[in-house]
SEDOMAR-310731 format. One record per residue (C-alpha): y, z, x; residue in one letter. Coordinates in steps of 0.02 Angstrom, whole numbers, plus 50000, padded with zeros to 5 digits. Layout:
% residues N
YZXA
...
END
This chain:
% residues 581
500005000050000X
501894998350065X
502715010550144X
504435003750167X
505154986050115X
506564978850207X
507554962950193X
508244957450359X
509514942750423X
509044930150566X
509634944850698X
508274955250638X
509704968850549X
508964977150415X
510104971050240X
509024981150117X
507914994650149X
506885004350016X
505825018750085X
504375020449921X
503245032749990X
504655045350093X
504235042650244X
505285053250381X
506275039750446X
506685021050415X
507675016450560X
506195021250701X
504825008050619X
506134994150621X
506804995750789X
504954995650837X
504764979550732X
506164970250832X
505184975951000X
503424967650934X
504164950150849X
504294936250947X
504524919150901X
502914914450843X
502094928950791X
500604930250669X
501254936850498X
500314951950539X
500844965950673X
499854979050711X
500334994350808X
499665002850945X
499675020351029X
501125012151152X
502335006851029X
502135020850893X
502365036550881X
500835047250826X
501235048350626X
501625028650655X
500075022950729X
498865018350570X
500335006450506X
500544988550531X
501894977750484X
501774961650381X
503074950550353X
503674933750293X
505364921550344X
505944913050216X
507594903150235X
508634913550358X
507864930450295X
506384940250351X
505424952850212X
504454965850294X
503294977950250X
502634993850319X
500984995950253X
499365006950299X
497984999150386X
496995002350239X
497734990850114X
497404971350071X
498404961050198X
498364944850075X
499024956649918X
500444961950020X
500874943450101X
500814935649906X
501964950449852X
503284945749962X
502994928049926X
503474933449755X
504764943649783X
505454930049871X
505344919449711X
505824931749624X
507554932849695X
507774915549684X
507354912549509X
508614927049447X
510054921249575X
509474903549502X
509884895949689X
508974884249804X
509064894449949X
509304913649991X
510844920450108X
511214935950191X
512944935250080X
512124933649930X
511104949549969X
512344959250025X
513654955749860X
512084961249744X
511264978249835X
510944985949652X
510354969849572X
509024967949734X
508814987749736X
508344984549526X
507004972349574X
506084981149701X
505904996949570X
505254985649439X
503994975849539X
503234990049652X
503045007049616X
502635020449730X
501775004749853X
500724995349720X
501284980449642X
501784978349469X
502774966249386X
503344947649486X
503834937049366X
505784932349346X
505584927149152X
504884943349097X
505984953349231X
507534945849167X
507324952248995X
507484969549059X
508574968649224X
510414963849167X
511464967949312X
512974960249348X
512714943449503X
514104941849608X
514324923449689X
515774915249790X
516774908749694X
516614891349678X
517684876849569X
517114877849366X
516504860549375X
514854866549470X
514804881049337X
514334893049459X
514784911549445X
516244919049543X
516794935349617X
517054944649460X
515324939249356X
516114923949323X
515264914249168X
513234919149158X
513524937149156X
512044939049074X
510504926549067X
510154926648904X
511894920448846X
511864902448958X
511544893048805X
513174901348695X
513964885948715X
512534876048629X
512324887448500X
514274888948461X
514594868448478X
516474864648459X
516924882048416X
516114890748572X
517894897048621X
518124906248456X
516484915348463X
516344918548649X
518034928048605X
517194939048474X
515714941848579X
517074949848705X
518024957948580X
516334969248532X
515944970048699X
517604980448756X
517094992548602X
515334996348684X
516054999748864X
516305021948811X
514515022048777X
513005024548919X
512395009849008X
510615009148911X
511315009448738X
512554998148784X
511504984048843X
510464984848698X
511824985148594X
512684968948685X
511104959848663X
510794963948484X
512644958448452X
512614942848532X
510994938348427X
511764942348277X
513284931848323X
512384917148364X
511334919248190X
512704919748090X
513734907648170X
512574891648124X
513004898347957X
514654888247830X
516354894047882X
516544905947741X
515204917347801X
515944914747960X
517674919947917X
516784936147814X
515734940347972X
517454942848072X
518524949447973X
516974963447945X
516944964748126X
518794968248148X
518544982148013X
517114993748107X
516904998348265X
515114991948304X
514245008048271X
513315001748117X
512354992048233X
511295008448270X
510395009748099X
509404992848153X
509174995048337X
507605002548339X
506574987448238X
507694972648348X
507254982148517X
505664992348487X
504804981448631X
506494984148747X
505354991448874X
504574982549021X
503084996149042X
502674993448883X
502534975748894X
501594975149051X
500124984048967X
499934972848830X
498874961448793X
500034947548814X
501194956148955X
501794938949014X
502944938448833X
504024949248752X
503844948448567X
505514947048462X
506044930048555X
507044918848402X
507744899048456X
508824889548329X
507864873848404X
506004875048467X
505834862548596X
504334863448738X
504574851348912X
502944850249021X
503164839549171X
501954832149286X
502544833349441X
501634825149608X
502144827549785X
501244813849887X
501194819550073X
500814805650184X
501034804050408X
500504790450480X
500704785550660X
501234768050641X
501054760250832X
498964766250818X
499034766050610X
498064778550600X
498254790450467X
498334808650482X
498824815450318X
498584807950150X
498644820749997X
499234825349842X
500244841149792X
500434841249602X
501024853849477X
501224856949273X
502974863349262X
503514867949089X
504954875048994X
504634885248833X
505974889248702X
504804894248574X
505144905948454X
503734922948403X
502034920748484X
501594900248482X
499744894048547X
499864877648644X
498534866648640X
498274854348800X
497154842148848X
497084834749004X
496204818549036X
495514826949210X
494764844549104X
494004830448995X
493104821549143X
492664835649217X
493274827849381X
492474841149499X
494024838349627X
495424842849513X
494494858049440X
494144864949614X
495694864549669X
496684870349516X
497544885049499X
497944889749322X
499374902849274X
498714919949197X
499294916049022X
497834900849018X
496304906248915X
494744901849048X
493474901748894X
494774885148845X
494604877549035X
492564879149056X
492164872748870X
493094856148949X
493924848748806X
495904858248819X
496894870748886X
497594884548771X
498914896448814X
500344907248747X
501614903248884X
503034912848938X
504814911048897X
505704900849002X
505024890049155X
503444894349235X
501914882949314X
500474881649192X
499484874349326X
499654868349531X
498164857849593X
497944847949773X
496924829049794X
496594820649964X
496604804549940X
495484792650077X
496574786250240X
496124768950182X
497114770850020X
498894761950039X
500304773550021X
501394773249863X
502834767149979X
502274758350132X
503124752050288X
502384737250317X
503704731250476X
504654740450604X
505354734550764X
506354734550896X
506954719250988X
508384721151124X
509434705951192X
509774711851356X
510444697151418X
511574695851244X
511754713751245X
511294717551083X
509854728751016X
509324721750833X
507924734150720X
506794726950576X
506314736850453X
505184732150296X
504374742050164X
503324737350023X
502724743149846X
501034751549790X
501294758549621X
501124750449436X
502234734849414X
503024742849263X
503874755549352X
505254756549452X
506234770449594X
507684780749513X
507974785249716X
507274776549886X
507974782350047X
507244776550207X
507904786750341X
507714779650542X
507834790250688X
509074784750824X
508794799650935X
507604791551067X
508354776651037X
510154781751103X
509274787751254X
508474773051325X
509914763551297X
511754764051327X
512314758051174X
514144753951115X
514914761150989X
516694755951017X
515914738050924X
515614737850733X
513704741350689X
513094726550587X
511844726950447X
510834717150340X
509944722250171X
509014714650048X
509714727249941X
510574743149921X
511574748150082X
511494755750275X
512454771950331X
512384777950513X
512364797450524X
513304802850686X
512914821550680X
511094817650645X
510694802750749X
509824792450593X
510284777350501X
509974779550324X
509624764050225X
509844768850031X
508734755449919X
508954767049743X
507764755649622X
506254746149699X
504984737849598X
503274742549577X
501944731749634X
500414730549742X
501254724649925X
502134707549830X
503694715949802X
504604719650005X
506374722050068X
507114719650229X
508464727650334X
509164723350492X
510304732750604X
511044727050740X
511924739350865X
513044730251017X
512524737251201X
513854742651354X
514254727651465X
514964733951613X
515614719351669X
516574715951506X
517304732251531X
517884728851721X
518784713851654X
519604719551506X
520374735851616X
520704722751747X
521854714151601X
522674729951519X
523204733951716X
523844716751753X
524814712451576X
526414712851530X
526114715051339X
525624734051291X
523784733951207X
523464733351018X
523934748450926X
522164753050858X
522294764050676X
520614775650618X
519364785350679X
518674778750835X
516594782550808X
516194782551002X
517394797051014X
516704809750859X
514874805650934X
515244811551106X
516174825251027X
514904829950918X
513494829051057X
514394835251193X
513774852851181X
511924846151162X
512074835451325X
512464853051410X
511124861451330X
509984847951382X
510354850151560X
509754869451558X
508394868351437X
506464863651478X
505804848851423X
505274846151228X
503394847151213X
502574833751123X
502504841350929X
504544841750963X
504574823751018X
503444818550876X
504854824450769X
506184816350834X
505174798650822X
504844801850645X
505444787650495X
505624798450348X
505634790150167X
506154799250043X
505914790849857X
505684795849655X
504744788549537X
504854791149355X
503374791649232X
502274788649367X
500634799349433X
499704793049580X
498084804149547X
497884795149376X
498194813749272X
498684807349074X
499274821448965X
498224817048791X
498904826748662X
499984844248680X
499874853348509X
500814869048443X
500534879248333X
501514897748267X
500364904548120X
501864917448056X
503214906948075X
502784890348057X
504234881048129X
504394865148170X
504294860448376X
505044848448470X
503724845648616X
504294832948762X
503084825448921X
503404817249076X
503044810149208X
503654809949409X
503094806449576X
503944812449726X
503924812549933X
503344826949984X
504474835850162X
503114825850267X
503014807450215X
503304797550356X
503084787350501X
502844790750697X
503784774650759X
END
């Protein structure tokens, strides 16, 4: 079991520190921590009689690094190393999902110390784990998130809670339509009332209001007008009498030992609509100069969205369960609220899911190395002029996928790196380019030319298109001569207006041409990388393990509503699809 969790930044300094199981110190077992890591250490540390002290030495630590942040754990060396690592996996998600960001900061940590503080409590108590999952969490958890500010039009929160102040209130807007303004205003207005009460009454209260609101809202403007003007008449207390049937399931223990502790009950939509997306990852490396192929899989997942109202069954069925394809079952990893009696009879899934998103199921294929790649590179070269001083590259990439569809995004990204290194090439002259279609970028910072496509036709290796770049290299003796001329004439030279490109690239890389001089030499994996043609692409309503959603049923016994249910299709690169050129 845990000991002590701790959230640190890249310098190994400890952000948040939560000591569950009182142990004497928590400053000794991290300093120790920052004397075992290394760069490349195994996720677990164990101690020994030289670096701990004697009450320290039947601990190890475990740990994760995630973004710029490390999680680590003090646990006894009693206690299941995997159950610990997938907990701060979790947690990791966890964080994410509530601060509803891509990535996690040391900022963002530091703004929110109760909101992180909150989490911990709820998800481990007294070392074992308990509750991980952000839908449920958030039901319970309303603490205030404090972001940068940032300009409205990325409708992001600022300093002072900005707009989401609480979760369950995003959609207001929806629910209000043209007259969001005038009942976002009475939602404050009750709000201000509620602040001389406790903390716990008041955030039942605020939720109970702002369902009522939204209820009675959707209602003609005569009940609306009544509603306020009996608003402005009490002072919200009357709300008491039905608090305890709206929020009798208010408590997250109590949920977590139900049957169904994945869904509060009580959850009410104005529209019932359920999205399930299949979503596939293809993760391809080939080295192109051998073509051999080194990695050719399949990372897919069943990502849904549920705003269902009470307790709905779903009803799936899946063209691989059907099959009984023995590959996809064996690798398929189902979410908790999936009934496994449903998934061995073979003929649908059925599941109460959770409010909100969550992954009904995640599943991996390996395809065979002789199977041609969704998008293929079927040309690259490099062909330098020396005696024209010019250094042209080809590129050309192809189609595998159904002839129907098409790319919403095709990027095919070429390093430069090695290339800029061999030669001396001259960027005072324009870079010239050629496409078939779309356009060709040149990232200085980077070293890569990006050549965007955007939409590319499906077909099976008849549909290519072409690029050509062609970069100018230093002539020495053209330089002589033209400083010979600028010396000798009379007439001052050209005044030249813009950015001049051969100056922001040496600035840019002039501290990396230092560094080079004191560092070793790259080993090989490092070199691999910096060889590496990257193409990153999107594919609407398209698998490439052949999955088919057949039918996707719901059904609500009590309330009998009807549902909106929605299912599509994408394909995407995964971080590795690419080629060693």
């Amino acid at each position: 079991m845990s000991s002590v969790l701790y959230i640190l930044n890249e310098n190994l300094e400890p952000l948040i520190s939560r000591n569950i199981r009182a142990l004497p110190s928590t400053d000794l077992p991290i300093a120790q921590f920052r004397k075992l890591y290394h760069p490349g250490s195994p996720p677990v540390i164990r101690g020994s009689h030289d670096t701990f002290e004697y009450m320290y030495q039947s601990f190890s630590y475990v740990y994760i690094r995630r973004d710029s942040l490390f999680f680590v754990s003090l646990v006894d060396n009693t206690v299941d190393i995997m159950e610990t690592l997938h907990y701060l996996e979790q947690f990791y998600l966890l964080l994410k999902n509530y601060f509803t960001v891509k990535m996690l900061d040391k900022n963002l940590i530091l703004d929110n110390p109760i909101l992180v503080m909150e989490l911990l409590d709820e998800s481990i108590d007294f070392g074992f784990i308990q509750v991980t999952d952000a839908g449920l969490i958030k039901d319970y958890i309303r603490v205030k998130i404090n972001v940068p500010e940032i300009d409205e039009k990325n409708k992001q929160l600022n300093l002072n809670g900005g707009k989401h102040h609480q979760n369950e209130y995003d959609d207001e807007d929806d629910m209000f339509g043209s007259e969001s303004d005038e009942g976002r205003k009475k939602i404050q207005k009750q709000r201000r009332k509620l602040k001389h009460r406790s903390k716990s009454t008041t955030k039942r209260e605020l939720g109970h209001l702002t369902k009522k609101v939204i209820q009675t809202w959707k209602g003609d403007k005569k009940k609306r007008g009544q509603l306020a003007n009996d608003d402005d008449d009490h002072d919200g207390e009357g709300h008491d009498e039905d608090e305890d049937d709206t929020f009798m399931n208010s408590d997250i223990a109590k949920t977590t030992v139900m049957a169904i502790s994945w869904r509060t009950k009580g959850i009410h939509y104005a529209k019932n609509e359920f999205y399930l997306d299949v979503i596939e990852k293809i993760e391809y490396y080939m080295d192109y100069e051998s073509q051999t192929v080194r990695k050719n899989t399949i990372h897919g997942q069943i990502v849904c969205k549920s705003f269902l109202s009470g307790m709905p069954e779903l009803h799936v069925s899946i063209n691989k369960i059907l099959n009984k394809d023995k590959q996809f079952l064996s690798s398929c990893k189902f979410h908790q609220c999936v009934s496994l009696e449903s998934i061995e009879d073979g003929k649908e899934i059925i599941f109460t899911p959770p409010d909100g998103d969550f992954i009904l199921c995640s599943y991996e294929l390996k395809r065979h190395v002789r199977d041609q790649p969704i998008i293929k590179l079927s040309q690259f070269e490099l062909k330098p002029k020396l005696n024209k001083f010019k250094l042209q590259i080809h590129c050309t990439v192809e189609s595998h996928f159904k002839p129907t569809n098409i790319t919403s995004k095709l990027n095919v990204q070429i390093p430069l790196k090695q290339l800029f290194k061999k030669y001396k090439i001259d960027l005072s002259k324009n870079i010239k380019s050629k496409c078939d279609e779309g356009k060709v970028l040149f990232n200085v910072s980077d070293d890569f030319l990006l050549w965007e496509i955007g939409a590319m036709k499906g077909g099976h290796g008849e549909n290519q298109l072409s690029m050509v770049v062609e970069f100018a290299l230093f002539n020495q003796e053209e330089y002589d001569r033209k400083q010979e001329e600028l010396r000798t004439s009379m007439n001052p030279p050209p005044l030249v207006k813009g950015i001049k490109l051969e100056e922001i690239y040496q600035q840019i890389h002039a501290d990396e041409t230092d560094a080079t001089e004191e560092t070793p030499v790259p080993n090989k994996r490092e070199q691999e990388k910096a060889q590496l043609l990257h193409i990153n692409f999107e594919i609407p309503y398209s698998t490439l393990s052949g999955i088919n959603i057949e039918y996707l049923k719901i059904e609500e016994p009590q309330l009998q509503y009807q549902s909106f249910p929605w299912v599509r299709y994408k394909a995407i690169n995964d971080e590795e699809y690419a080629y060693a050129v």
